[in-house]
C-alpha positions as CSV (number, residue, x, y, z in Angstrom):
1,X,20.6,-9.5,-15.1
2,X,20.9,-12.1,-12.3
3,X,24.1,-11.6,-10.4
4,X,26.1,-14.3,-8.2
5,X,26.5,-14.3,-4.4
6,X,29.0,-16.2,-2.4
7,X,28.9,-16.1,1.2
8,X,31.5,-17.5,3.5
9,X,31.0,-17.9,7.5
10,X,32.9,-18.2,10.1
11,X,32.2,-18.9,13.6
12,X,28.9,-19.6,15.6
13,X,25.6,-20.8,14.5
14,X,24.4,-17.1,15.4
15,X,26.7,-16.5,12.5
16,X,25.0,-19.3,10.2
17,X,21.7,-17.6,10.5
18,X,22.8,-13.8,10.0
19,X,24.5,-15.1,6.6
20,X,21.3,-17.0,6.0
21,X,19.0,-13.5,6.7
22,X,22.1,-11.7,4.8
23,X,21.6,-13.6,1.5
24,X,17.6,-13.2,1.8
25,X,18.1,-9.7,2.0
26,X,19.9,-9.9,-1.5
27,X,18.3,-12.2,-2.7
28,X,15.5,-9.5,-3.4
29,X,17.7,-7.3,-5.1
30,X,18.7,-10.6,-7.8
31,X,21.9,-11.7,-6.0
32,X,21.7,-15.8,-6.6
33,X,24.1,-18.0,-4.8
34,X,26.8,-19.6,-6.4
35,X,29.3,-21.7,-4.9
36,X,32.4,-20.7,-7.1
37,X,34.6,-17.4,-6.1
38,X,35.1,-17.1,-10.3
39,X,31.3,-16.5,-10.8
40,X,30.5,-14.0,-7.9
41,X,29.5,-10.5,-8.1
42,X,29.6,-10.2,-4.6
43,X,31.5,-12.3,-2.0
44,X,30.6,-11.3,1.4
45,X,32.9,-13.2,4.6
46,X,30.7,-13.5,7.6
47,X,33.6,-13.5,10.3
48,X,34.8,-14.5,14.0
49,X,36.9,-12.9,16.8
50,X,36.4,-15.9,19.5
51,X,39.9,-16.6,18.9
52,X,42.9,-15.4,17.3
53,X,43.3,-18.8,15.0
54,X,40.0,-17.1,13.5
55,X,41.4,-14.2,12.8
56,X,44.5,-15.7,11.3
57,X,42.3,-17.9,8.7
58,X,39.9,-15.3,7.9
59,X,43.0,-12.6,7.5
60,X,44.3,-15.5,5.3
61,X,40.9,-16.1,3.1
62,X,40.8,-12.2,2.8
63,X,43.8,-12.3,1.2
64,X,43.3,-14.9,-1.1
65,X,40.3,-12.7,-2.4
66,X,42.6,-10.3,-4.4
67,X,43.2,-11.9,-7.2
68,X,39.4,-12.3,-7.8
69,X,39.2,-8.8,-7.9
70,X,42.1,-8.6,-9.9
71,X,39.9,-10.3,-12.7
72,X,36.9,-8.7,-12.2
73,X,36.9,-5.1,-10.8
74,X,33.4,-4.9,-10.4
75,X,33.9,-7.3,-7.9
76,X,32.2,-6.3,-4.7
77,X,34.0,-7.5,-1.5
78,X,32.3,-7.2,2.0
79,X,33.1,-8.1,5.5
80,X,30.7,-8.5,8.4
81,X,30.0,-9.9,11.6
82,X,32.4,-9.6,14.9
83,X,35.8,-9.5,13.0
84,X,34.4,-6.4,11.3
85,X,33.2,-4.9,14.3
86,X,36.3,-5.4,16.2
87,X,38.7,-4.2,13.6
88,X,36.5,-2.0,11.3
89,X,38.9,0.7,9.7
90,X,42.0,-1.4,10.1
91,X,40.3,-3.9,7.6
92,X,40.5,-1.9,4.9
93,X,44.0,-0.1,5.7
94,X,45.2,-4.2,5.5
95,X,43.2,-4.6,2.7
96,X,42.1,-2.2,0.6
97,X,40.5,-4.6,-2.4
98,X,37.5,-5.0,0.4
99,X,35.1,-2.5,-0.7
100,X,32.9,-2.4,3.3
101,X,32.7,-3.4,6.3
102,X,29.8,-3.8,7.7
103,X,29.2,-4.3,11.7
104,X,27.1,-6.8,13.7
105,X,24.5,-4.3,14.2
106,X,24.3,-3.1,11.0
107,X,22.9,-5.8,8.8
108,X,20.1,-3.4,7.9
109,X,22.3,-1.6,6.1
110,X,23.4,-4.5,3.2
111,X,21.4,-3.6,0.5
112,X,21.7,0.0,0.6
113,X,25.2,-0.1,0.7
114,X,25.4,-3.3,-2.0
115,X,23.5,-0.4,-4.0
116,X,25.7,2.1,-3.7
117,X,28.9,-0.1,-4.3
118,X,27.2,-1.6,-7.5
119,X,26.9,2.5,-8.9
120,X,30.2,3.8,-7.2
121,X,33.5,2.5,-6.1
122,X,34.5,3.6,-2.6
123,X,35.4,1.8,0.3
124,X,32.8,1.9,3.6
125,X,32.5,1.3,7.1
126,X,29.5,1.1,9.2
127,X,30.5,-0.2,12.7
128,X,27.6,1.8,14.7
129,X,24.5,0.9,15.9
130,X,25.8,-2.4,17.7
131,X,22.9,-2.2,20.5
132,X,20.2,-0.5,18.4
133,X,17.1,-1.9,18.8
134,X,16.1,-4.7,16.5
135,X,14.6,-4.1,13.5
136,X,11.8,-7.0,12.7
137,X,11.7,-8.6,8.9
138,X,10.0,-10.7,7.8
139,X,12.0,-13.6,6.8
140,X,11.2,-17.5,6.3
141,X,13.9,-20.1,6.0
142,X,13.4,-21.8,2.8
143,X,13.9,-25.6,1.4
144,X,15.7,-26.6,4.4
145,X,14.3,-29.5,7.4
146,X,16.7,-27.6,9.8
147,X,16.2,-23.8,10.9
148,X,18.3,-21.2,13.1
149,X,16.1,-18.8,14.8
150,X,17.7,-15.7,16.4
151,X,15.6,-15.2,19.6
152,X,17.9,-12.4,21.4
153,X,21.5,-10.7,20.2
154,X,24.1,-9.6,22.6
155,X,25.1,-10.8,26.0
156,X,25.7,-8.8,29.3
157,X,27.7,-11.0,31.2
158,X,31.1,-9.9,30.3
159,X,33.0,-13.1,30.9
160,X,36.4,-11.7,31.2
161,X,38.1,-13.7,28.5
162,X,34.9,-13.2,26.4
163,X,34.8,-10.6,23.2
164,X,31.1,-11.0,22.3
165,X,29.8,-8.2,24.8
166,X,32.1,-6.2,22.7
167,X,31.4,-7.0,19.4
168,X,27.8,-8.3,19.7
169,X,26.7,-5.4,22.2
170,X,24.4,-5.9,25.1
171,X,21.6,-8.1,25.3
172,X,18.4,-6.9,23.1
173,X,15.5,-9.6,22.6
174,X,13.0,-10.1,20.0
175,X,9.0,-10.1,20.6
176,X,7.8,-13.4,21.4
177,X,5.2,-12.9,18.4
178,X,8.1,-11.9,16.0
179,X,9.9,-15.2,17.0
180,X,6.5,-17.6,16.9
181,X,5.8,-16.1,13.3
182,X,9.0,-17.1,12.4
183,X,8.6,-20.9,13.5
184,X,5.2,-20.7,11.9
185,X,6.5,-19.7,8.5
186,X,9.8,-22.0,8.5
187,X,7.4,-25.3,9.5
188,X,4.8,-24.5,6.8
189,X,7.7,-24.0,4.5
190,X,8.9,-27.4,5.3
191,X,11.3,-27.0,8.6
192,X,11.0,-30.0,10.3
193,X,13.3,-29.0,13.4
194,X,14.0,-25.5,14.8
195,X,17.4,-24.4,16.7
196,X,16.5,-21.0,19.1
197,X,19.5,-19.4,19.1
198,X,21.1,-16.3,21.5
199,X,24.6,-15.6,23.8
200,X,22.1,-16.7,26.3
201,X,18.8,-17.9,25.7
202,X,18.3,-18.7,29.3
203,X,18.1,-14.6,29.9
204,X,15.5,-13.9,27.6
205,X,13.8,-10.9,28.2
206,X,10.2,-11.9,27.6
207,X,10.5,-15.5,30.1
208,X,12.6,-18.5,28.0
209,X,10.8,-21.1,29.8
210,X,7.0,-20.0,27.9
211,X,8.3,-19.2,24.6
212,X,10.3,-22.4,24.2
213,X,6.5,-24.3,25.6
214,X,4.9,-22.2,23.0
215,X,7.4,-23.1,20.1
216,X,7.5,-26.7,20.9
217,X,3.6,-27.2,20.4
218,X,3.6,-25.6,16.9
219,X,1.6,-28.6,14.8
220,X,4.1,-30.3,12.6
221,X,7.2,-29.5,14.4
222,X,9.2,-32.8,14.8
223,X,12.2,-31.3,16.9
224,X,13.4,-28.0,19.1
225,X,16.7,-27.5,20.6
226,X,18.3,-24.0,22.0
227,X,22.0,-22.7,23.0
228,X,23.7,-21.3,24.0
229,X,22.6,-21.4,28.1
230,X,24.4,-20.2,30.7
231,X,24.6,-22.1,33.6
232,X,24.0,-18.8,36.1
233,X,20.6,-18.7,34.9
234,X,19.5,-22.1,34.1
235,X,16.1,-22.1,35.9
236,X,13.8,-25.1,37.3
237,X,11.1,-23.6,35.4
238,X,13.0,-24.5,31.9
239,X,14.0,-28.1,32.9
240,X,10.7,-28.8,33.5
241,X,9.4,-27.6,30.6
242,X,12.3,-29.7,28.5
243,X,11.3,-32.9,30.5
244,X,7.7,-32.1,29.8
245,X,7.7,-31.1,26.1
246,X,7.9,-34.1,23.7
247,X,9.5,-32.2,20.8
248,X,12.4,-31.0,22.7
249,X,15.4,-32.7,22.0
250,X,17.2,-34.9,24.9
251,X,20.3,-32.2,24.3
252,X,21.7,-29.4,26.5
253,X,24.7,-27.7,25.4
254,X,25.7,-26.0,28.7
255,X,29.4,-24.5,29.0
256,X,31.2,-24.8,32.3
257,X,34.6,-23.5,31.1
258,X,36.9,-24.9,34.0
259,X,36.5,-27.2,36.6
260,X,38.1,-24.9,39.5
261,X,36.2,-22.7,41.5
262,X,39.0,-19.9,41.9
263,X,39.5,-20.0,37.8
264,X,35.3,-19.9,37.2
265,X,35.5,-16.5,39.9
266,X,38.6,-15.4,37.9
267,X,36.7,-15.6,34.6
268,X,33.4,-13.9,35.9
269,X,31.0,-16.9,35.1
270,X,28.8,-16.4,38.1
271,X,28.4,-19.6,39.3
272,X,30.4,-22.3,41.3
273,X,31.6,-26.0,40.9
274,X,29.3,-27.0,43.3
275,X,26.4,-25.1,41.6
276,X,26.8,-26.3,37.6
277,X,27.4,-29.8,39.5
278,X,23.6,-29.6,41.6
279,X,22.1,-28.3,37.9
280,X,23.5,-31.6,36.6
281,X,21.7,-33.7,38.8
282,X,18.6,-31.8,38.3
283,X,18.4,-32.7,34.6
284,X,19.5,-35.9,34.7
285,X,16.8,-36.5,37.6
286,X,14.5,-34.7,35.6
287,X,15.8,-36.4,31.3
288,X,17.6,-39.4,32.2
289,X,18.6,-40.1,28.7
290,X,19.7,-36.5,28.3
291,X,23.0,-35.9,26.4
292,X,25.4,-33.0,28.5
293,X,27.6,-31.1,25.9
294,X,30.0,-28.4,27.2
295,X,32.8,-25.6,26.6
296,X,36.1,-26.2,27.9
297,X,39.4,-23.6,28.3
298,X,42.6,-24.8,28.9
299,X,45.7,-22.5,30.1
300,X,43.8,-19.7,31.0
301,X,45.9,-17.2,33.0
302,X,46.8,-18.0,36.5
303,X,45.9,-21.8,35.9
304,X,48.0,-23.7,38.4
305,X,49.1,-27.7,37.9
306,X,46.1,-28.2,41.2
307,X,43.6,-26.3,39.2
308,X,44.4,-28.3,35.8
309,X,44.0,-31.3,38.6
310,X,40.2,-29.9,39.3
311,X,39.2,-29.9,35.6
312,X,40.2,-33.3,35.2
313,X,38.5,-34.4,38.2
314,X,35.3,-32.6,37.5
315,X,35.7,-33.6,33.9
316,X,35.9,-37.4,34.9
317,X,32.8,-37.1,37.4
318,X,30.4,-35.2,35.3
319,X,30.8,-37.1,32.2
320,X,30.2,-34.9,29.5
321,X,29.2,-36.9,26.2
322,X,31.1,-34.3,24.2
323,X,32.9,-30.9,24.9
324,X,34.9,-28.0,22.8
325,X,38.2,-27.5,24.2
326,X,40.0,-25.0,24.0
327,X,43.5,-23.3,25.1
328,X,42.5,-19.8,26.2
329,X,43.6,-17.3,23.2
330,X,43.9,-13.9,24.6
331,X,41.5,-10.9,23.0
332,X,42.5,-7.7,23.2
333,X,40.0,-5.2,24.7
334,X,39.2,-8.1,27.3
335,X,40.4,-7.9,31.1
336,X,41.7,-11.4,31.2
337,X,43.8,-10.3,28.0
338,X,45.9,-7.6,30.8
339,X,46.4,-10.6,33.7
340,X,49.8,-10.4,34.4
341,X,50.1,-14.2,35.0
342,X,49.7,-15.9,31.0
343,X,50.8,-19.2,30.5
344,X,53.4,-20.4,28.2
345,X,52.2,-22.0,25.1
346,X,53.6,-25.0,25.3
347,X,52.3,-25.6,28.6
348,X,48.9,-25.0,27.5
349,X,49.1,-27.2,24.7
350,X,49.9,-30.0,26.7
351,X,46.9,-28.9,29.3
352,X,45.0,-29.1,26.0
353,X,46.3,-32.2,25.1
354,X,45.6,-34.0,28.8
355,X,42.2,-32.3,28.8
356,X,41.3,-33.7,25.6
357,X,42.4,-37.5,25.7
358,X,40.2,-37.3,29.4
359,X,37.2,-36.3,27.5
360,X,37.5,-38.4,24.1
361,X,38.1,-41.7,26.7
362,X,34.7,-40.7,28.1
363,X,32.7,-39.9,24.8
364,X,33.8,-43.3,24.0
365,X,32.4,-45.2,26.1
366,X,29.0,-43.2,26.6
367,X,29.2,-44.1,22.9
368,X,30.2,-47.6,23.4
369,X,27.0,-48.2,25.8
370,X,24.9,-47.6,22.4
371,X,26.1,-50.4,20.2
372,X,22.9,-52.4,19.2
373,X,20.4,-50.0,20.2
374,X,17.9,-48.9,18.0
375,X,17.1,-44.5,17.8
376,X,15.2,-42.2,15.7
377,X,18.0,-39.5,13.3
378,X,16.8,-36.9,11.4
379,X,18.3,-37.4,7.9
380,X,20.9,-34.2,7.0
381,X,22.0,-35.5,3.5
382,X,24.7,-37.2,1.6
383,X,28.2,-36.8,3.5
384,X,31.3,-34.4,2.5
385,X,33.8,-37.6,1.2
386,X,30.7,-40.4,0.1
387,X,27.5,-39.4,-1.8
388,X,26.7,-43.6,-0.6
389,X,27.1,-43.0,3.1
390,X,24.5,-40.2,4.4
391,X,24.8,-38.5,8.0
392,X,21.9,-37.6,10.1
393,X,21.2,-37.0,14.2
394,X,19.7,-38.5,17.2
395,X,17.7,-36.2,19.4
396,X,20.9,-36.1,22.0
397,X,22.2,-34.4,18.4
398,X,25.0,-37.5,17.8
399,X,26.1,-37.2,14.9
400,X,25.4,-40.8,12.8
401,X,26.6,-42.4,9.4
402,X,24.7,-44.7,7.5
403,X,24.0,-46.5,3.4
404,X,21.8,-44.4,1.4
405,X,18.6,-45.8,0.6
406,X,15.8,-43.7,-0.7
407,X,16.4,-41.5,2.5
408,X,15.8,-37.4,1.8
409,X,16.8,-34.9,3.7
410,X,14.8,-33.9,6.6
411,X,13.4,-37.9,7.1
412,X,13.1,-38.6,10.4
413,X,14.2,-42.6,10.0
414,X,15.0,-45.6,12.8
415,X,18.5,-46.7,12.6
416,X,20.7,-49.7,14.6
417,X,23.9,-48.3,15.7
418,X,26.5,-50.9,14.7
419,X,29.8,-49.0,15.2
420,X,30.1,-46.6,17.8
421,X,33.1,-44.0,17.3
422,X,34.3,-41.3,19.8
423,X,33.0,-38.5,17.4
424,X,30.1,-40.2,15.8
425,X,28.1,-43.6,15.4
426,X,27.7,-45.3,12.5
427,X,24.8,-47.4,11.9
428,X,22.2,-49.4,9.8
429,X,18.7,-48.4,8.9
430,X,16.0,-50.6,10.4
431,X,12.1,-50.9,8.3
């Protein structure tokens, strides 16, 4: 008898693409997906420990799970990724109508343990194995013009607000064969544009710079992008090869985290102002349409009214098309989480709040400077609140609105941008 999965993520696009390898690996034991909790015979919550406002929804979501399995006892409820990891036994003590806990190493373990939950009720963990080596499957994205590929897991840069080393475990890379095999499959399957994914792509084990060359000149692959990359080890080799490569997007998603030298030393980032500033000019010399997207922390400890002063500055001289801001949420288990200097909330709200109006007046007018002009978006579908109005992205990955015509997703189409927004661009779609 078919039976009904329903998968909820949280978090990362690292996280998108172990739910999407999670719900092959079910698939062939006859779990379908549904999209209604009521129908499932398996809900599985793919969760996040970035921050604690994670947590707190996905504590929340677990919680509003009981009374499925109050209707239906055969019900099995799961919980993975780096939530699980972190907490493991403690998830179950909270909430005992979760039936496993499964760990970000241990993904191999699903279907035996779906098995075993389908013939007896028990509750397990399985929180070991975070830096095994990686187990290869074969596995092909399917009916989808957009694909995440996992090319390493881990990181080993211990960033000292940072719980990924801890939950993710150090850095382990997949075969540059395993990966191309991959791309293969999803572009004869359809995938028009691939998204190489790791903590840090740019310290790939088996050279970034040649894999990414080798991936980008599969035949009938439209687009390739790649994050997350740390600044430390953003080499001249790879900007070359992004200036060089047609099919690589105009797009680098590169977190800085703070504009203040003493606060980037503080945090363990490796690199200095003056360093992620000379990288800048280096792609923009090298892309000058290139589109700079970044990470940004706000109140983390020790942050002083001259170092808030920095960010801003830096901020307002680099010109970031987008960022992610953030206040700093503390992780326990991290060494920035012990600092004896923590700022008050409300003063890193209103950091937050000064950091943010400074970067939204400067997406704005990057925006602005598009009005008129005529660029290629790859078609995504019909959007959340209009099935008339469908979204798609440029190559510097702007999000853009537009009428539905006889558009399908994964077109690549020419559009006019007629209203340019701080978020997104809205435009018209030119023969």
């Amino acid at each position: 008898m078919l039976k009904k999965l329903k998968i909820i993520t949280y978090g990362c696009q690292m996280n998108v693409a172990d739910s999407q390898r999670m719900a092959a690996r079910l698939e062939t034991i006859g779990y379908a997906p549904t999209d209604e909790f009521a129908d499932a015979d398996l809900i599985l919550i793919n969760t996040c420990s970035v921050r604690d406002s994670a947590e707190e929804k996905i504590l929340g979501k677990i919680g509003e799970l009981k009374q499925y399995k109050r209707r239906k006892p055969s019900l099995i409820i799961g919980v993975t990724g780096c939530m699980a990891q972190k907490e493991g036994d403690a998830l179950i003590e909270r909430a005992p109508h979760v039936d496993f806990v499964l760990g970000t190493g241990r993904q191999t373990e699903l279907i035996k343990i779906v098995r075993l939950l389908e013939s007896f009720h028990r509750h397990i963990v399985d929180v070991e194995g975070m830096s095994d080596p990686i187990v290869e499957e074969l596995y092909t994205p399917r009916g989808t013009h957009s694909a995440f590929i996992p090319i390493m897991y881990g990181c080993n840069n211990f960033c000292t607000y940072c719980i990924v080393p801890h939950v993710r475990g150090r850095e382990r890379s997949r075969q540059p064969q395993d990966i191309i095999r991959e791309a293969r499959a999803a572009v004869d399957n359809g995938t028009v544009e691939i998204t190489l994914l790791g903590q840090n792509v740019n310290s790939y084990a088996h050279g970034f710079p040649q894999l990414l060359t080798e991936i980008s000149r599969l035949d009938g692959l439209k687009r390739l992008r790649f994050m997350t990359s740390h600044p430390k080890d953003l080499s001249d080799e790879l900007i070359e090869v992004m200036a060089s490569e047609p099919t690589i997007c105009e797009h680098l998603h590169l977190p800085v985290q703070h504009g203040s030298d003493r606060l980037l030393q503080r945090m363990n980032r490796g690199y200095t102002v003056e360093r992620y500033r000379r990288l800048v000019e280096k792609l923009r010399a090298a892309i000058p349409n290139i589109a700079l997207t970044t990470d940004l922390i706000a109140g983390f400890p020790g942050e002083t009214d001259d170092d808030v002063d920095r960010l801003l500055e830096f901020v307002r001289e680099i010109r970031f098309d987008a960022a992610f801001t953030f206040i700093y949420s503390k992780r326990s288990g991290t060494p920035a989480a012990t600092f004896d200097d923590q700022i008050d909330d409300r003063i890193k709200h209103e950091r937050l709040e000064r950091l943010m109006a400074v970067q939204n007046k400067i997406s704005r007018e990057i925006n602005d400077r598009l009005a008129g002009s005529t660029v290629e978006i790859l078609v995504e579908g019909a959007s959340k609140s209009d099935e008339k109005i469908f979204s798609g992205r440029t190559r510097t990955n702007k999000p853009v609105l537009f009428r539905h015509g006889d558009e399908r997703a994964g077109d690549l189409i020419r559009v006019r941008i007629t209203q340019p927004q701080t978020w997104l661009l809205k435009a018209e779609r030119v023969e």
